[in-house]
C-alpha positions as CSV (number, residue, x, y, z in Angstrom):
1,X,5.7,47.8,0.9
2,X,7.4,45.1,3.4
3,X,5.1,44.0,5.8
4,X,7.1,43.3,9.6
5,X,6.3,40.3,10.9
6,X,5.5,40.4,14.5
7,X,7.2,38.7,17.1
8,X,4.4,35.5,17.8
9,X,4.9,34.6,14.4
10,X,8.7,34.6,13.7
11,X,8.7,32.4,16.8
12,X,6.1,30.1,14.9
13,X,7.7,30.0,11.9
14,X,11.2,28.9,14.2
15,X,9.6,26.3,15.6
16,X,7.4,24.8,12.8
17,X,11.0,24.8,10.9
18,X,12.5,23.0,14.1
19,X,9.4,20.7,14.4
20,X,9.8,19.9,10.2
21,X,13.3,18.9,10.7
22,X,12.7,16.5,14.1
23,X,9.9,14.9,11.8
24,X,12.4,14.5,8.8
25,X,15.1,13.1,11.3
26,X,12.5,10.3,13.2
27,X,11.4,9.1,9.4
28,X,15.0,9.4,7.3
29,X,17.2,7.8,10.2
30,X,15.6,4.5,10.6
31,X,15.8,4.0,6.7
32,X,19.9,4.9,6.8
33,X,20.3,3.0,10.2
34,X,18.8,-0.5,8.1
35,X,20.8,0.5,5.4
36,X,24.2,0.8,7.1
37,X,23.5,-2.4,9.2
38,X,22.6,-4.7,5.9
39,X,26.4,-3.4,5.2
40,X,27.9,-3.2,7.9
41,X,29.8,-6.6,10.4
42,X,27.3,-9.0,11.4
43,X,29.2,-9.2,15.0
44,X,29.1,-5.3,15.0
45,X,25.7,-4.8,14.1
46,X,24.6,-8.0,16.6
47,X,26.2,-5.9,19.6
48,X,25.2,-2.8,18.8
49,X,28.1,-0.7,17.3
50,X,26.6,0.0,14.2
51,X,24.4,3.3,15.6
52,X,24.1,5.2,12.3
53,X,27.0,5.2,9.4
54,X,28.3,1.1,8.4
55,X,31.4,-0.2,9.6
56,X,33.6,-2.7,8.5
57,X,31.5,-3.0,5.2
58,X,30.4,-6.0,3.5
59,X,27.8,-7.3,1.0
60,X,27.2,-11.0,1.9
61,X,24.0,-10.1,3.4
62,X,23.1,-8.9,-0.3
63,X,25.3,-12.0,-2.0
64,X,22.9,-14.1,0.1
65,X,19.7,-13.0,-1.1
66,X,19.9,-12.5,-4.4
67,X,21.8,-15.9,-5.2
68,X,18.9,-17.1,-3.2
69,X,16.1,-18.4,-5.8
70,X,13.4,-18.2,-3.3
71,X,13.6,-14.5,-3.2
72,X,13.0,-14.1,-7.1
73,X,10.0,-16.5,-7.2
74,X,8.7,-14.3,-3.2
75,X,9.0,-11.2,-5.3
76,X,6.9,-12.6,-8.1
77,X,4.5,-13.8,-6.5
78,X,4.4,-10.0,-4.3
79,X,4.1,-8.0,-7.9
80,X,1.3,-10.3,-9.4
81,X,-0.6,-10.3,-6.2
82,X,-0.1,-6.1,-5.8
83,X,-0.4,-5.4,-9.6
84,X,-3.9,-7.9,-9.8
85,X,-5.1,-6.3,-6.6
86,X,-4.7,-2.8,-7.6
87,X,-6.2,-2.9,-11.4
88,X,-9.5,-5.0,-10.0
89,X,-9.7,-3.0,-6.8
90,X,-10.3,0.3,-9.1
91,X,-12.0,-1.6,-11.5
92,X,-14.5,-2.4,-9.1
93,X,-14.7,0.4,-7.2
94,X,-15.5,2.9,-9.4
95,X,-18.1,0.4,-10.8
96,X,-19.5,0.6,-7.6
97,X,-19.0,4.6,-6.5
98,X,-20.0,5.9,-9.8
99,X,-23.7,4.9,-9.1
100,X,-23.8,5.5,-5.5
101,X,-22.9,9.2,-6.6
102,X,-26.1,9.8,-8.6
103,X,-29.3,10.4,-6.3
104,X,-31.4,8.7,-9.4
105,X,-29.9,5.5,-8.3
106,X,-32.9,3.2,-6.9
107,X,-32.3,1.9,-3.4
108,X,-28.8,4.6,-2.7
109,X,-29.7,5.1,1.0
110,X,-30.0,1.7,1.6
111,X,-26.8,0.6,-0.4
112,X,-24.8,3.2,1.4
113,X,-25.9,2.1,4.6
114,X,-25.4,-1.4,4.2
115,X,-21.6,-0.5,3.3
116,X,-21.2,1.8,6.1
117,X,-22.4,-0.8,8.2
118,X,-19.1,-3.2,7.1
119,X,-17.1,-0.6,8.8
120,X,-17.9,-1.2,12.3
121,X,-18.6,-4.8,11.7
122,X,-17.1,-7.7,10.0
123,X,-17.4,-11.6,9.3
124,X,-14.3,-12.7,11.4
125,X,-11.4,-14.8,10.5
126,X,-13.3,-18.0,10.4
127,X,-15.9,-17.3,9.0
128,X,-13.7,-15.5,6.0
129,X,-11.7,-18.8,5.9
130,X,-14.3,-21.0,5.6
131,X,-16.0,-19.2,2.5
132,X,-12.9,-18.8,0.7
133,X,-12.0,-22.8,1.2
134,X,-16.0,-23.7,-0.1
135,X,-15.2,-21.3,-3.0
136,X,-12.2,-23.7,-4.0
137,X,-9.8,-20.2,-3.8
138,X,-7.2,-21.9,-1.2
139,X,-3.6,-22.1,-2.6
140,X,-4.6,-19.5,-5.3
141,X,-3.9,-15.9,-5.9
142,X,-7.3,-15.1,-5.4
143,X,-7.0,-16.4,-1.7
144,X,-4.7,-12.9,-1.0
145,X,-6.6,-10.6,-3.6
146,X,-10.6,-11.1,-3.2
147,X,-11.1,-10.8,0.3
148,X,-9.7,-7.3,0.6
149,X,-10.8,-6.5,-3.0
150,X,-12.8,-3.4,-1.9
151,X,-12.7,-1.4,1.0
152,X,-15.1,0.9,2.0
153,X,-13.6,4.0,3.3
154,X,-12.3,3.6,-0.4
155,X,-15.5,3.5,-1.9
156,X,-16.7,6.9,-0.2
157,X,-13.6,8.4,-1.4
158,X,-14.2,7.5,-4.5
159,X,-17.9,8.9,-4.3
160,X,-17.2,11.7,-3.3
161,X,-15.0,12.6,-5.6
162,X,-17.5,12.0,-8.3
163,X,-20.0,13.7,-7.0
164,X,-17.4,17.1,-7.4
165,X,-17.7,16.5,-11.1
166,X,-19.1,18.9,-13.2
167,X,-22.8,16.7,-14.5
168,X,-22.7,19.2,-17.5
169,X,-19.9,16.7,-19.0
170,X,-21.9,13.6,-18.1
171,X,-25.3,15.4,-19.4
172,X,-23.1,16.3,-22.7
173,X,-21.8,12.5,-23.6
174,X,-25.2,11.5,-22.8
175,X,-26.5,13.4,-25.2
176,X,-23.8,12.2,-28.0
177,X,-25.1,8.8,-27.0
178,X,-22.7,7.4,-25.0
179,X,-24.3,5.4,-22.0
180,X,-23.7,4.8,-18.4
181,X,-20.7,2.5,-19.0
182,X,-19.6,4.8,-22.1
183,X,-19.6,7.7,-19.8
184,X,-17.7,6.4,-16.8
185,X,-15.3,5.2,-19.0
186,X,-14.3,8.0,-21.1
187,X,-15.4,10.7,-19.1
188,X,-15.5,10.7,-15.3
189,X,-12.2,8.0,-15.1
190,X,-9.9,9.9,-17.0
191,X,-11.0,13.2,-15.0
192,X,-10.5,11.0,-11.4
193,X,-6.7,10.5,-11.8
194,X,-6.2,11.9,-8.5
195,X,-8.3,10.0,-6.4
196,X,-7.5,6.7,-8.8
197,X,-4.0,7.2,-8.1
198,X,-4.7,7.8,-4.0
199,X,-6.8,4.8,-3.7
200,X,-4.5,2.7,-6.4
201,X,-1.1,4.0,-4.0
202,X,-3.0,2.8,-0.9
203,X,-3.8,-0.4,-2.0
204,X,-0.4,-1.2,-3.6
205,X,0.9,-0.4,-0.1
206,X,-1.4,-2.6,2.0
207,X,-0.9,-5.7,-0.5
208,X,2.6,-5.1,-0.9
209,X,3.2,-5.3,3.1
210,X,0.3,-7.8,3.6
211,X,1.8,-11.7,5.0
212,X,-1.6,-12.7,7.0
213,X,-4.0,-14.0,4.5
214,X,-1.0,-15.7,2.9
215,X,0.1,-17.2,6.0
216,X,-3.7,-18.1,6.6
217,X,-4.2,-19.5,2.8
218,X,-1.6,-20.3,1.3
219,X,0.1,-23.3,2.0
220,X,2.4,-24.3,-1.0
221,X,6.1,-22.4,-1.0
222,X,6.0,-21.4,-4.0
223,X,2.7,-18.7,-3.6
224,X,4.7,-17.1,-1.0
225,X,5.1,-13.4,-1.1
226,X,8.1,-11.3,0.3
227,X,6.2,-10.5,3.5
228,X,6.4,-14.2,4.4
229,X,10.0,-14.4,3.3
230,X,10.7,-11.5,5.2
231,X,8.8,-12.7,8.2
232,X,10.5,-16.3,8.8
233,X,14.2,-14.3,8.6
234,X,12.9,-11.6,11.0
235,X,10.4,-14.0,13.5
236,X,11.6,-17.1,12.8
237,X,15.1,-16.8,12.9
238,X,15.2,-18.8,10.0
239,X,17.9,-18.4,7.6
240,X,16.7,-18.1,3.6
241,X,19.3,-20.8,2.4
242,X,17.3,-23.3,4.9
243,X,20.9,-25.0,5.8
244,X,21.3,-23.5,9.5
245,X,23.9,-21.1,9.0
246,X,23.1,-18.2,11.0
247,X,26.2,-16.3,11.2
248,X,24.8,-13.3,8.9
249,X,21.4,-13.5,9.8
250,X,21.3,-9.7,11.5
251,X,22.4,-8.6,8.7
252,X,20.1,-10.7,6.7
253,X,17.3,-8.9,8.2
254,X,18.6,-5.6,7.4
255,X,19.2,-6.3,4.2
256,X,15.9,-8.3,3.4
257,X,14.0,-5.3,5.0
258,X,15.8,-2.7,2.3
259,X,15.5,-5.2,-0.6
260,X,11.4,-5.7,0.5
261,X,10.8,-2.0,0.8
262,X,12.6,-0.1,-1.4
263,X,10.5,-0.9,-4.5
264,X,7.3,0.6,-2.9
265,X,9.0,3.6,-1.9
266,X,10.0,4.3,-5.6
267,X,6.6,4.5,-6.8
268,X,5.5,7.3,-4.8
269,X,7.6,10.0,-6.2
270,X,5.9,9.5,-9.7
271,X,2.3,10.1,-8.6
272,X,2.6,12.4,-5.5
273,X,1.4,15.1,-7.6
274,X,-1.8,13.1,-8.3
275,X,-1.7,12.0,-4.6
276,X,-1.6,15.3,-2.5
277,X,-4.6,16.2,-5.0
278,X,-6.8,13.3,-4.3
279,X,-6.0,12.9,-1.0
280,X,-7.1,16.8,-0.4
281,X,-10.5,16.2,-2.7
282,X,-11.8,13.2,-0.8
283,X,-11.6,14.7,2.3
284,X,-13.6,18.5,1.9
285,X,-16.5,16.5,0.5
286,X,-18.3,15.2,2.9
């Protein structure tokens, strides 16, 4: 039997449709508008012709870039620093949540407090500076990746997420004889795909967008990721080949902007299953 839907919610299912599109339009049309303008005249797209499809279309913006070997080394130096902070971020972690999540844990209270308490306050800039250049890590790859190794709202994800699991698969490998370690590794981590690949997509986004600690510790060229690449074309002015030829750079930035965040957006349609899941685990646990 066909049930008639009343008049209230037609009308709500008309205007969550309308509402779906306008949020599809604001996100999709800033991506085509870059797209068109890293293609399009640089004199058009400098005086504002170029409003949503390219005209007068040209790739020297692209020619540019990728003749440019400063781009190749940027983007090698981006993929090292996001692949290296991703694999230790859940490394560490889950060596960290796992234990929190078990009430035998000596001291839990007071360990969860004491991270809780880094997420209204933290050491400053200085201070963070001044450890990493005693600890000898300036100019290195660990300058960008340590000192946002973990982050907290992370770690309680992570928690609580374990703490869903089912302790009659832990209590059953215990009982084959694997230990803590043993268990963790072939138990709970290959059940917590969802929240590994939440955490491991957030913090592949935040490193691959992240220019401050290498503006802050990096001085040689040649560590430089994208980010900073992309930052002197858009802030700077400053044109990649470094000879003062500025008659592309508007499209420059365009097409810098695609070429920096298409890759990252790529990545996301292979674990969006394990996303939605983890992202909607960590957050009914409280």
């Amino acid at each position: 039997m066909k049930i008639k839907e009343s008049l209230g919610s037609r009308v709500f299912d008309v205007l969550n449709i309308v509402l779906m599109v306008l949020l599809m339009v604001v996100m999709v049309y800033p991506m085509v508008y870059v797209f068109s303008a890293s293609i399009s005249n640089n004199a058009l797209v400098a005086s504002g012709e170029v409003l949503l499809w390219p005209k007068d279309i040209t790739f020297i913006a692209y020619e540019q870039l990728i003749y440019n070997p400063d781009l190749w080394i940027s983007y090698w130096n981006t993929i090292r620093y996001t692949v290296t902070q991703v694999v230790l971020t859940l490394l560490v972690t889950s060596a960290m949540a796992y234990p929190l999540a078990k009430k035998w844990l000596p001291g839990r209270r007071f360990i969860l407090l004491m991270a809780a308490f880094t997420l209204l306050f933290g050491g400053g800039m200085i201070p963070t500076f001044l450890v990493v250049q005693k600890l000898g890590m300036l100019d290195t790859i660990w300058a960008v990746v340590l000192p946002s190794l973990v982050s907290t709202w992370y770690l309680f994800i992570m928690r609580t997420f374990f703490e869903g699991l089912p302790e009659e698969l832990e209590d059953a490998a215990t009982i084959d004889g694997c230990g803590s370690f043993q268990v963790l590794l072939r138990i709970v981590l290959p059940l917590s795909m969802p929240v590994m690949a939440t955490i491991g997509l957030f913090t592949a986004v935040n490193q691959w967008n992240a220019f401050f600690d290498a503006l802050i510790y990096l001085n040689d060229r040649t560590l430089y990721p994208l980010q900073i690449m992309l930052r002197n074309i858009l802030i700077a002015g400053t044109n990649v080949q470094g000879e003062g030829d500025l008659s592309h750079l508007e499209t420059l930035k365009y097409a810098m902007i695609m070429i920096a965040t298409l890759p990252i957006l790529f990545v996301y349609p292979f674990i969006q299953k394990y996303f939605v899941q983890g992202a909607m685990i960590g957050s009914i646990k409280g």
